[in-house]
SETORPA-900967 format. One line per 4 residues: number of its first residue (from 1); their letters; for each residue x, y, z of N, C-alpha, C, CB. Coordinates in steps of 0.05 Angstrom, whole numbers. Atoms other than C-alpha are relative to their C-alpha. Glycine has a CB too. Layout:
NUM = a = X,Y,Z,X,Y,Z,X,Y,Z,X,Y,Z ~ ... $
// end
This chain:
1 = xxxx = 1,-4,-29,262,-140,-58,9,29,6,18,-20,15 ~ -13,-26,-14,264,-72,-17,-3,6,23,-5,21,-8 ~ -13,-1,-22,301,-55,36,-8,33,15,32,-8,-8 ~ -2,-28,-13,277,6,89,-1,3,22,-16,17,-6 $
5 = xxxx = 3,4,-30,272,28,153,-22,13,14,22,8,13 ~ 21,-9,-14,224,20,199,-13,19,18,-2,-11,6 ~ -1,-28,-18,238,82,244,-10,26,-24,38,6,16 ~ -4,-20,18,234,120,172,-31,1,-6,22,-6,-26 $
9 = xxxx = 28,-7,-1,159,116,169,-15,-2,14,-11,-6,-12 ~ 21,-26,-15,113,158,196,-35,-28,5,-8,43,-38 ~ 26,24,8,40,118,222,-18,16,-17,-20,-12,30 ~ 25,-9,21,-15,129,171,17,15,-15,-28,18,13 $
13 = xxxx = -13,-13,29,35,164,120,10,-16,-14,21,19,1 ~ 2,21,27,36,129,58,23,6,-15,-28,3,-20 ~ -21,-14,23,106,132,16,-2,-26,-20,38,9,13 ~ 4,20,15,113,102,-39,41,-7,-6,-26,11,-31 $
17 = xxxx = -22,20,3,177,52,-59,-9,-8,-31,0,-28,25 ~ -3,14,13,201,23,-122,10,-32,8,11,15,-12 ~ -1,26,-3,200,-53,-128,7,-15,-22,-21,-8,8 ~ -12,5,23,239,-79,-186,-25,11,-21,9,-33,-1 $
21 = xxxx = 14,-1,24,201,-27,-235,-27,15,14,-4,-30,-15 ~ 36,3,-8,131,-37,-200,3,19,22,-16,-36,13 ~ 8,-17,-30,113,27,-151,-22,-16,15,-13,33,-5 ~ 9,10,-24,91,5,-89,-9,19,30,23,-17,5 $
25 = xxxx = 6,-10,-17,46,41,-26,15,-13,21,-25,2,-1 ~ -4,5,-28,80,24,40,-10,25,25,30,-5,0 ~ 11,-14,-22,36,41,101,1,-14,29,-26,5,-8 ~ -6,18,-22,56,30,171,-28,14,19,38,3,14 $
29 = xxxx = 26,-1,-27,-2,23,229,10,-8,12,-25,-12,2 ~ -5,8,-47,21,20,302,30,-17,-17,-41,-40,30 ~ -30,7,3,74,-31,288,-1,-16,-19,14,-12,22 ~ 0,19,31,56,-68,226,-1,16,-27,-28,-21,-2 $
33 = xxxx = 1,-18,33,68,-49,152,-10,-12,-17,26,9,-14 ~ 9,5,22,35,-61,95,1,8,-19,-13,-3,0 ~ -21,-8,26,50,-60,19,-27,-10,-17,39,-20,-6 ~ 21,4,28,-4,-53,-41,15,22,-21,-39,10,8 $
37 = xxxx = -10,-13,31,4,-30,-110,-2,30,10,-25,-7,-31 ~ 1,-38,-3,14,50,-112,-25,10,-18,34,19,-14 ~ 21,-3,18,-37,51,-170,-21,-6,6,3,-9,-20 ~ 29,13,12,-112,56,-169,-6,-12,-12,-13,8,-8 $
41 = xxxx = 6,12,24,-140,14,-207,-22,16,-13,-8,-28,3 ~ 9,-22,0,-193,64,-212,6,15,-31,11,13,25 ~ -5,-25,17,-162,120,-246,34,2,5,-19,31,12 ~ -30,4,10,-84,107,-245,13,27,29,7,13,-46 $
45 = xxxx = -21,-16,-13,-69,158,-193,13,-16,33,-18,31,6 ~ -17,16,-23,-21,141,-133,-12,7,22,31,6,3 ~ 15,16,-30,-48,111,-71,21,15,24,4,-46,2 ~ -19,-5,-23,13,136,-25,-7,32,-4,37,-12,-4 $
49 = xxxx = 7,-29,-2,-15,205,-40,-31,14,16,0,8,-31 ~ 30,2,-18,-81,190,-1,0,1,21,-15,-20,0 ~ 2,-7,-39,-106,187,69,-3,-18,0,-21,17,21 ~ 1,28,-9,-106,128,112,-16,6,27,30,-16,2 $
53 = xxxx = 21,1,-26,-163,113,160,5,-29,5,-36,8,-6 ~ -8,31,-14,-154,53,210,14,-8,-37,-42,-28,17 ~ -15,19,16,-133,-1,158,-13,-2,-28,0,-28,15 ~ 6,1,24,-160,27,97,20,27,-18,-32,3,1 $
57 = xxxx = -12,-15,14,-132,84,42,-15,15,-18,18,-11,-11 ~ 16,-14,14,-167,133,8,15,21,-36,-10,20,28 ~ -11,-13,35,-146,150,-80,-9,32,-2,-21,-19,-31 ~ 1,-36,-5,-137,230,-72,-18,7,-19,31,20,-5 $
61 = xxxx = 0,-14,13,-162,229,-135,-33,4,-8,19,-5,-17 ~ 36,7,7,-244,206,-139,-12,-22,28,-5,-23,-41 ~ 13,8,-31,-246,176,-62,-5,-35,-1,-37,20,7 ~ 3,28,0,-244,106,-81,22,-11,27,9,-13,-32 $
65 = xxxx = -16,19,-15,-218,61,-18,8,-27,4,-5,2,15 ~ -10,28,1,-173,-3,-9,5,-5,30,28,-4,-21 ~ -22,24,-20,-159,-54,45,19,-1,10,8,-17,-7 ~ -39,4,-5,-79,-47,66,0,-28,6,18,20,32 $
69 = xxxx = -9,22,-4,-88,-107,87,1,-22,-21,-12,-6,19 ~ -4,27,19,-113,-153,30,0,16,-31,-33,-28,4 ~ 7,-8,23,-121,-96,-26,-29,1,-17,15,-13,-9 ~ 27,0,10,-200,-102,-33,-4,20,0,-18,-13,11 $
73 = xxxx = 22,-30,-1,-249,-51,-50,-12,8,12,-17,4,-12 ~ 13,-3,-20,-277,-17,-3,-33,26,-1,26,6,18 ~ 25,-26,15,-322,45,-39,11,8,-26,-4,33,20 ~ -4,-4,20,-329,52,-104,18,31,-2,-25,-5,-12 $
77 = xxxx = 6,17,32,-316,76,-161,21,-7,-17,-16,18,-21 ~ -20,28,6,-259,22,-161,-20,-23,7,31,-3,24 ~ 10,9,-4,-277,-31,-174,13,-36,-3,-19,14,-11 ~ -17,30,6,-220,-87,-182,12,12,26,23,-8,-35 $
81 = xxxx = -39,-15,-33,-168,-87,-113,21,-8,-19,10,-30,50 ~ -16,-1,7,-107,-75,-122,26,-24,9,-1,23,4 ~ -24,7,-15,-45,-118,-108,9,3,23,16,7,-8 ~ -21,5,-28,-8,-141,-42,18,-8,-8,-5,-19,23 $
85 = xxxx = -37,17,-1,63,-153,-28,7,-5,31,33,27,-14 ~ -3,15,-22,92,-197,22,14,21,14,13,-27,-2 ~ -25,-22,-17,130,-148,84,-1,-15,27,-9,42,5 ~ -13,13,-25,174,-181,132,7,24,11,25,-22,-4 $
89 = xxxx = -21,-19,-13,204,-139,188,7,-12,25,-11,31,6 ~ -31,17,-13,271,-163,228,2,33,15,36,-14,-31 ~ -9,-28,-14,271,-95,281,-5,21,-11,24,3,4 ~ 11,-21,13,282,-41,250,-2,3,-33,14,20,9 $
93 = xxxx = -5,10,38,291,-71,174,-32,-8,-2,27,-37,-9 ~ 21,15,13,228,-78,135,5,-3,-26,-24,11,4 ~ -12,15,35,233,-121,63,-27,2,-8,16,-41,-5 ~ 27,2,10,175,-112,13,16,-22,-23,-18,33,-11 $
97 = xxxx = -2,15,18,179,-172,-32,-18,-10,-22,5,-13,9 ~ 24,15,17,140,-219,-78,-37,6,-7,1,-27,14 ~ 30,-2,7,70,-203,-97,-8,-19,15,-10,-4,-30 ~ 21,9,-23,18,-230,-45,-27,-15,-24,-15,36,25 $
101 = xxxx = 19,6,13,-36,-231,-92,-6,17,-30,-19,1,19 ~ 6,-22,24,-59,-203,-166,-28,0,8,6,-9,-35 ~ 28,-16,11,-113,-157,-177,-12,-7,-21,3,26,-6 ~ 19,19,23,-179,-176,-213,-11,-37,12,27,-6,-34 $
// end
């Protein structure tokens, strides 16, 4: 579980978090956040280093886009989605926890 705050990110700026080990994208829209793997599946490069349009994310590194919301594929040339994680938020506390779903 990780613990941050919700005043501490920016909308559509993507940081990335450790999660016991596992890097993790957290991206907040308007007033909801969402949490996918930091890794392309793609080509391995980090997702919190991309752009975010409405409720998708763009891999800096060959333009492949994901989902925030469920981690699907959205334009190649990915072609597995990536991981979700569950994110509660209590005010200004947001918790990224448990894996949502595996990729593949």
């Amino acid at each position: 579980m990780t613990e941050l705050a919700f005043s501490s990110l920016a909308d559509r700026k993507p940081v990335k978090v450790d999660l016991n080990g596992t890097p993790v994208c957290v991206t907040r829209i308007g007033d909801e956040v969402f949490a996918i793997a930091d890794t392309c599946s793609h080509s391995e490069a980090s997702l919190s280093e991309g752009d975010v349009t409405d409720f998708k994310i763009e891999c800096w590194l060959h333009g492949a886009e994901f989902d925030l919301r469920s981690g699907e594929v959205l334009t190649p040339p990915a072609s597995i989605p990536v991981e979700t994680f569950e994110v509660k938020r209590a005010d200004n506390v947001v918790i990224i926890s448990s894996r949502k779903s595996a990729k593949g």
